[in-house]
C-alpha positions in Angstrom: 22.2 88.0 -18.3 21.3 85.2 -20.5 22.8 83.1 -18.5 22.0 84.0 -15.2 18.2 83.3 -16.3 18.9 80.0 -17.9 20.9 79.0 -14.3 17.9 80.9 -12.3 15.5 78.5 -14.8 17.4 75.2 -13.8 17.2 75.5 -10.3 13.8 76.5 -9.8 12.9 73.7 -12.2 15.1 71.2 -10.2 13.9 72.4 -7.0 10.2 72.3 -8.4 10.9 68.7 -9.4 11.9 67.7 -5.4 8.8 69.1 -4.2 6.8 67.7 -7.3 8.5 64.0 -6.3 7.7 64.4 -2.7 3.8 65.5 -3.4 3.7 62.1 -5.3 4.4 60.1 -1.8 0.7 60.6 -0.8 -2.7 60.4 -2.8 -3.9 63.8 -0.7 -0.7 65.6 -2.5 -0.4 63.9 -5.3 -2.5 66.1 -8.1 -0.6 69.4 -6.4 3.0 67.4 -6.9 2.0 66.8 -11.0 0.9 70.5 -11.3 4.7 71.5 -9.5 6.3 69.3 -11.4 4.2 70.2 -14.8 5.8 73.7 -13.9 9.3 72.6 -13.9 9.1 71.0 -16.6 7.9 74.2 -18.4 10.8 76.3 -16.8 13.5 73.4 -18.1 12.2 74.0 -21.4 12.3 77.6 -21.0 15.7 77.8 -19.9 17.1 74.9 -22.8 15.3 77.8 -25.5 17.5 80.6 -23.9 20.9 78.8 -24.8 22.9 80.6 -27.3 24.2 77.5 -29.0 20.9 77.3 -30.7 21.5 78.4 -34.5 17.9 77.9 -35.7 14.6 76.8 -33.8 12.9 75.3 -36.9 13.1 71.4 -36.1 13.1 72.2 -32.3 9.6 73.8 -32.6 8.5 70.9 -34.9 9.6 68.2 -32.2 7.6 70.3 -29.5 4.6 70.4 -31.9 4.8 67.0 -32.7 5.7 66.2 -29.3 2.9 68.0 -27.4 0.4 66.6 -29.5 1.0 63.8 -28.9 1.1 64.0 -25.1 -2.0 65.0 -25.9 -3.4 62.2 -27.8 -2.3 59.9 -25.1 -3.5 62.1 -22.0 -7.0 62.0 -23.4 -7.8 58.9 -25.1 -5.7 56.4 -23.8 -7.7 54.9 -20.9 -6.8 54.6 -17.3 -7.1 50.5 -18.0 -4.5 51.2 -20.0 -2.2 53.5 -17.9 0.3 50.3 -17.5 1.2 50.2 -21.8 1.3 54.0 -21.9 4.1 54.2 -19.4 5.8 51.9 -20.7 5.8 53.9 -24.1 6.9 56.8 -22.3 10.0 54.9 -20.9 10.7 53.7 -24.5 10.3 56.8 -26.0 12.6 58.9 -23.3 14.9 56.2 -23.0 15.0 56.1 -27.2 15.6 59.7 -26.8 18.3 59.7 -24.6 19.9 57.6 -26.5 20.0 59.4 -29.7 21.6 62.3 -28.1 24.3 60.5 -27.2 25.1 58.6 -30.2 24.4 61.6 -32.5 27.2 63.7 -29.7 29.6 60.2 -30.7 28.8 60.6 -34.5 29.1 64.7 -34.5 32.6 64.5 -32.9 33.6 61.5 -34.4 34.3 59.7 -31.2 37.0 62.9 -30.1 36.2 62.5 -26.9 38.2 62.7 -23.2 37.6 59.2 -21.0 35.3 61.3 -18.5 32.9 62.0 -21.4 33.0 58.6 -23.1 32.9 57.2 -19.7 29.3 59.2 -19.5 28.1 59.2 -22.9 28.9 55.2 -23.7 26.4 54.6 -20.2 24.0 56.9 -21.4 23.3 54.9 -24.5 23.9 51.4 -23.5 21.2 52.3 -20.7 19.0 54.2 -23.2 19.1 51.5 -25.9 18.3 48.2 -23.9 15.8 50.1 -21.7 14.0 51.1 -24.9 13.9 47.5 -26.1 12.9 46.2 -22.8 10.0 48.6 -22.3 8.8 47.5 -25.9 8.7 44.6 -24.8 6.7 45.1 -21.8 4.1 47.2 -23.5 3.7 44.1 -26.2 3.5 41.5 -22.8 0.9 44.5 -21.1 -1.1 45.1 -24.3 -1.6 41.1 -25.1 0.1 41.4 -28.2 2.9 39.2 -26.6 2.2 36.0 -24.4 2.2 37.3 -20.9 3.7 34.1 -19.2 7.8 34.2 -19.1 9.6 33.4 -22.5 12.4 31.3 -21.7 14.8 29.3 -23.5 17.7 26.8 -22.2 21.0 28.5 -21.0 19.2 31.6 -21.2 20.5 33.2 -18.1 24.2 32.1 -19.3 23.7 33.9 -22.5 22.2 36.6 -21.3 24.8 37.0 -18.7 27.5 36.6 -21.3 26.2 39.1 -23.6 25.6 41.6 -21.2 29.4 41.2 -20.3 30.7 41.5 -23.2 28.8 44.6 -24.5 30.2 46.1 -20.6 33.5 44.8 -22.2 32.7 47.1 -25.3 32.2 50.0 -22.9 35.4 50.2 -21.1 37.5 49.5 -24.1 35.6 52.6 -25.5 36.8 54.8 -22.5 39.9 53.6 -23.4 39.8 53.9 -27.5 36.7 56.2 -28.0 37.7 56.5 -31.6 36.6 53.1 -32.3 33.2 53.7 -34.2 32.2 50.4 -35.1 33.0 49.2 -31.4 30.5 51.9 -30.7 27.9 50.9 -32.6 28.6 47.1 -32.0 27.5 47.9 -28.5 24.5 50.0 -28.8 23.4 46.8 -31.0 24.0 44.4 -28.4 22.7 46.8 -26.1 19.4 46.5 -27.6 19.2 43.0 -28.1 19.9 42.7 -24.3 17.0 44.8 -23.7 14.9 42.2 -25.2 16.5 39.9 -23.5 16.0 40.9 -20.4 12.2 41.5 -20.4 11.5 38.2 -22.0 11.6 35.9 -19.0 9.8 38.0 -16.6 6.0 37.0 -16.2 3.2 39.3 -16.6 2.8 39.2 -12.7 6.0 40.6 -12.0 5.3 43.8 -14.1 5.0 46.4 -11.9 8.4 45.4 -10.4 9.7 45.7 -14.2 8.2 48.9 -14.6 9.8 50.5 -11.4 13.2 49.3 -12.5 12.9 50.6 -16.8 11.7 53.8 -15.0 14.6 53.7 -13.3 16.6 53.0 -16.3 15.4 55.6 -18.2 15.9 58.4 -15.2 19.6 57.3 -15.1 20.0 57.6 -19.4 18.8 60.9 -19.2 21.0 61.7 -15.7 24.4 60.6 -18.0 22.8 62.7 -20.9 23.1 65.0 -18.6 26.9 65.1 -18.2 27.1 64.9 -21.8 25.2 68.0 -22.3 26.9 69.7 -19.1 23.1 70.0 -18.3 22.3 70.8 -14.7 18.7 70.2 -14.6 18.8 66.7 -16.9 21.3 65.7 -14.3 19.2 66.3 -11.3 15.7 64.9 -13.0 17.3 61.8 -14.0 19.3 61.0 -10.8 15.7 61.8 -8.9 13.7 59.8 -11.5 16.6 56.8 -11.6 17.3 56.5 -8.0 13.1 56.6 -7.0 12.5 54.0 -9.6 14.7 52.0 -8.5 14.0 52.4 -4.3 10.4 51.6 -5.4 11.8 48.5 -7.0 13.1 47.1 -3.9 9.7 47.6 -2.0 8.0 46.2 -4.5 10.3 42.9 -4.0 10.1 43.5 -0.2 6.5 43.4 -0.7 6.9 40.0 -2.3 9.3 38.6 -0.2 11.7 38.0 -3.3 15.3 39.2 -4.9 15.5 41.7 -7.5 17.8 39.1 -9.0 15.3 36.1 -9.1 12.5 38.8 -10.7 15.2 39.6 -13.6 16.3 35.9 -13.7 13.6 33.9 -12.0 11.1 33.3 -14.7 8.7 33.6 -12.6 5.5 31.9 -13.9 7.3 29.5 -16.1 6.1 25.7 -15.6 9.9 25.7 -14.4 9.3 27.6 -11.7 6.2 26.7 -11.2 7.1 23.0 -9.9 7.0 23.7 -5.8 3.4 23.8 -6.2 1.7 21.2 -4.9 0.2 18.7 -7.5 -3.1 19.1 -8.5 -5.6 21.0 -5.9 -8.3 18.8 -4.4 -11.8 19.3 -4.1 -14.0 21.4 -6.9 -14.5 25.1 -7.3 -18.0 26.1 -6.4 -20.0 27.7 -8.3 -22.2 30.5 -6.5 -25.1 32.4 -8.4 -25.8 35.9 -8.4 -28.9 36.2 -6.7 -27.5 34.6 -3.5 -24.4 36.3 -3.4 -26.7 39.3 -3.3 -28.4 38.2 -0.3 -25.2 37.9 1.2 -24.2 41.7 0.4 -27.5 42.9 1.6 -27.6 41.4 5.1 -23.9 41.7 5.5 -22.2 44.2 8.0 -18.9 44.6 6.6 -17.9 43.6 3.1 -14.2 44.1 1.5 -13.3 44.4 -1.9 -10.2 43.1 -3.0 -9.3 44.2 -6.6 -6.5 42.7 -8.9 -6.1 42.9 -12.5 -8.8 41.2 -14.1 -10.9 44.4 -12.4 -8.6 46.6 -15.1 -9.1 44.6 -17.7 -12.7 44.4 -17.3 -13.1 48.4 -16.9 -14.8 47.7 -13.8 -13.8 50.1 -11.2 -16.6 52.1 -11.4 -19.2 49.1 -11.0 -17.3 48.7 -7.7 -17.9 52.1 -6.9 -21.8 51.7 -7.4 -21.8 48.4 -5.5 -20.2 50.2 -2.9 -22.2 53.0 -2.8 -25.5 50.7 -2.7 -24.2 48.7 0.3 -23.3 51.9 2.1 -27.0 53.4 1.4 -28.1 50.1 3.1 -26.1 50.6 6.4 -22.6 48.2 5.1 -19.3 49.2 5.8 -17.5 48.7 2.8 -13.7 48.9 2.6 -10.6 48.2 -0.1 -8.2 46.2 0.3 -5.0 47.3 -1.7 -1.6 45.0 -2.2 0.8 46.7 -3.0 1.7 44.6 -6.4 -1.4 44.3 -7.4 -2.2 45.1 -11.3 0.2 45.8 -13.4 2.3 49.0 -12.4 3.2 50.4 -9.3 -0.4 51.9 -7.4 -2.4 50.6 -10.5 -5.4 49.8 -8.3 -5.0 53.2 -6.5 -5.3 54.9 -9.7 -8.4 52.7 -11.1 -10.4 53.1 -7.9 -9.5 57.4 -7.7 -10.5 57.4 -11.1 -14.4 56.1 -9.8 -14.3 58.7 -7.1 -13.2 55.9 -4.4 -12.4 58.5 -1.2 -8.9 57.0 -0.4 -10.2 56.9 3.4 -11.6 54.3 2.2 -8.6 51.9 0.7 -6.8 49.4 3.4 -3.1 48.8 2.5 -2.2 44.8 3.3 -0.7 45.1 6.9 -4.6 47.7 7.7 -7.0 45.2 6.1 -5.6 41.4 7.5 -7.1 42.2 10.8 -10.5 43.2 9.4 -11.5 39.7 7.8 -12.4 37.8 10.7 -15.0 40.6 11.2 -15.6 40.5 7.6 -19.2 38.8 6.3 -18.4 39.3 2.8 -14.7 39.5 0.9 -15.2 40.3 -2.9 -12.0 39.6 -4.7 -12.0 41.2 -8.3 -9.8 39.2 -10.9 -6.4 38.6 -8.2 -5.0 35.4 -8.6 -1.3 35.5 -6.4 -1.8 38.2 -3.7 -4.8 36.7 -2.2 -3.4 32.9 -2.2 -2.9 31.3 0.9 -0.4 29.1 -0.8 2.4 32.3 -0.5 1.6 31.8 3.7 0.8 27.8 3.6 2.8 26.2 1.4 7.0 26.3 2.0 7.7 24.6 -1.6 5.3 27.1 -3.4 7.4 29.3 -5.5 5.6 32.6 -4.1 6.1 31.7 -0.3 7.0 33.8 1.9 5.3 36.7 0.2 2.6 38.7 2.2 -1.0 38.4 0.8 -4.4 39.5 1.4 -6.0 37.2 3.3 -9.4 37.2 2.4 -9.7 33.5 3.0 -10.1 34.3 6.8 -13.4 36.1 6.0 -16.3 34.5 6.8 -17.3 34.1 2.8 -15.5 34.7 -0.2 -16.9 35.8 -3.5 -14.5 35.3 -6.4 -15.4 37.0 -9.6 -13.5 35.9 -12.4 -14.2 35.1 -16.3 -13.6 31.0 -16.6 -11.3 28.8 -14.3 -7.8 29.4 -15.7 -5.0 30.3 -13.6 -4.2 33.3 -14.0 -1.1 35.5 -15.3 1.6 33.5 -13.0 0.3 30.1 -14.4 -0.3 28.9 -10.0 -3.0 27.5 -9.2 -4.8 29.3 -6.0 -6.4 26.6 -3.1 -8.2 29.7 -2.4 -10.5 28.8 -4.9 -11.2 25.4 -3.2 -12.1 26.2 0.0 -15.4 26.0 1.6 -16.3 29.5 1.9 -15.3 30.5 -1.2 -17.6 30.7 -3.9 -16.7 31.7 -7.7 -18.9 33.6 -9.4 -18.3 33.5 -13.3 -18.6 36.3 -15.6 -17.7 39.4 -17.0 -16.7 41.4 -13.9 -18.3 44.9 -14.9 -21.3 43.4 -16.0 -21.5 40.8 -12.7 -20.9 43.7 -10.3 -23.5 45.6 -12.1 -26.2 43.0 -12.0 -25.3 42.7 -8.1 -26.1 46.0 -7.7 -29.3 46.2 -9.1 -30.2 42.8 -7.3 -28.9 44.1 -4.0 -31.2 47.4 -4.5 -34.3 44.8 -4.6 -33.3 42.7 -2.0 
């Protein structure tokens, strides 16, 4: 009977999972697909309680405790600015997780093990252990504590390459010999040290690509715990988790117009890379005031905001949202639009703008908005740097051409709202910023779209 429930348990949390996933495909379902899958989560628990092999349930409640308040912790004070960092702590610490299962299940039966198992258990912690690395390393690159640009070195993709061949090496010799202990360890080592390796030369613009493919990682370290375990449901919510991650990794490139191979290996951002640009921009950047871009959001017909990252880490979203809502009292159509990469994980605007009550009606995905500038009096671009430069559609030696971007410069005026004249995170300089009807408008972004409010409510 035991049994039957802990089965029964499995599948309706694996089943509650697939429907969870599928709610996540669309904003309108997407708060009903976290609930189902909040459920199945609970049931998985449920049934792992119910095994027999369970002697004593003292450190297993502890972890839960321990566990659940801190899921807590982070679910109520971390910030949705910060949503980026917390995920990747959550890949770290499932992927960490993962793999100490797996090397505790080496250590317990002293490496005793039949190929199929080894074969399972050795991927489960090489996965586990660089993926935990790698998404410390992104969470240091998304937090600021790490230099966001890539961190290269020469040979680097040699090394790399070599290193992560030889700890593969380590792996099937394992299958072969699974008694070999300090083999075993040897690799998790190197295993982690390629994790490091891996995230360094990736630029803080390619992170939502990064973050796709560690959640993917992480999905397929818990899938091969899975087998380890003879687990059903670990089995099923890692494949789901590993092979989604990664799809949504190749859109994200698609949506780029670049390789998952040059992201991992491209150093995107790197003055290296950064050597098709064309040589210094001509012309200066022009510096509008905020009273008359006021004027120009007052009498305008149809504005579009374009928000990138600077709007996350300025906290801004919901000064957009009480822009938006003046001009709209005032007879402007106001619309959003969204590029797919823009911020730093996958939908990270999306989530910003819900978060200020933004009615998703309301956000324009890339291919939806293009058409609308020409009929556009006013584009506001919040903080983006790459996805609105016409460099990725104009220049064929710029290291980002080729991939799709907003193209705000077709409006009939741009407002740029960012804090100085740098670059940006990828280090390219944006011609954008150049042109005659664009107009940069310097500042703290909260506090300038604030002040625009208030000016466009006494124009």
């Amino acid at each position: 009977m035991q049994t039957y429930f802990i089965e029964i348990s499995y599948l309706l949390a694996s089943v509650l999972f697939i429907l969870g996933l599928k709610g996540l495909s669309h904003p309108e379902t997407a708060k009903r697909g976290m609930h189902l899958a909040e459920f199945g989560m609970l049931m998985a628990i449920i049934g792992t309680l119910m095994h027999h092999e369970i002697i004593t349930y003292t450190w297993i409640i502890t972890g839960l405790v321990i566990g659940s308040l801190a899921g807590l912790a982070m679910g109520v004070w971390v910030p949705m600015t910060a949503m980026p960092q917390r995920t990747a702590l959550s890949h770290a610490f499932g992927a960490f997780a993962a793999a100490l299962v797996g090397i505790s299940e080496y250590y317990r039966l002293g490496g005793h093990l039949d190929k199929i198992t080894m074969g399972a258990l050795g991927f489960e912690v090489m996965l586990g252990a660089l993926t935990t690395t790698g998404s410390l390393l992104a969470f240091a690159k998304l937090q600021g504590m790490v230099r966001g640009t890539p961190l290269t070195f020469k040979g680097q993709n040699v090394f790399n390459m070599l290193l992560l061949a030889t700890t593969i090496g380590i792996f099937i010799y394992l299958i072969v010999v699974p008694g070999s202990m300090p083999l075993f360890f040897v690799m998790v080592g190197l295993a982690l040290v390629f994790g490091l390796l891996l995230v360094m030369p990736i630029g803080a613009a390619d992170m939502p690509v990064v973050m796709s493919l560690l959640n993917s990682y992480a999905g397929l370290a818990s899938a091969a715990t899975g087998f380890v375990l003879s687990n059903n449901v670990l089995i099923i919510a890692g494949t789901l988790d590993g092979f989604s991650g990664f799809i949504l990794s190749v859109l994200m490139c698609r949506a780029m117009n670049r390789s998952i191979t040059n992201v991992l290996f491209g150093a995107f951002g790197s003055a290296a890379a950064a050597t098709g640009q064309i040589e210094g921009q001509h012309g200066t950047m022009r510096e509008v005031n905020l009273d008359d871009v006021a004027v120009q959001l007052a009498y305008a017909k149809q504005v579009v905001f374009v928000p990138g990252y600077g709007m996350a880490t300025a906290q801004a979203q919901h000064a957009v949202k009480g822009l938006a809502d003046t001009l709209e009292k005032r007879g402007v159509t106001v619309k959003y639009g969204i590029h797919p990469v823009a911020g730093r994980m996958p939908g990270h605007m999306n989530v910003l703008l819900a978060e200020a009550n933004v009615p998703y009606s309301s956000l324009y995905e890339l291919e939806q908005i293009n058409p609308e500038f020409p009929a556009t009096d006013v584009a506001i671009v919040i903080g983006a740097n790459d996805v609105v430069n016409p460099d990725a559609r104009d220049n064929p030696s710029s290291p980002i051409a080729g991939m799709p971007i907003i193209e705000v410069d077709h409006a009939k005026s741009v407002v740029v709202l960012k804090r100085g004249q740098g670059k940006g995170f990828s280090g390219l300089e944006n011609p954008l910023f150049f042109k005659d009807v664009t107009g940069m408008l310097y500042g703290d972004a909260k506090e300038s779209l604030t002040r625009l409010m208030q000016a466009v409510q006494q124009a």
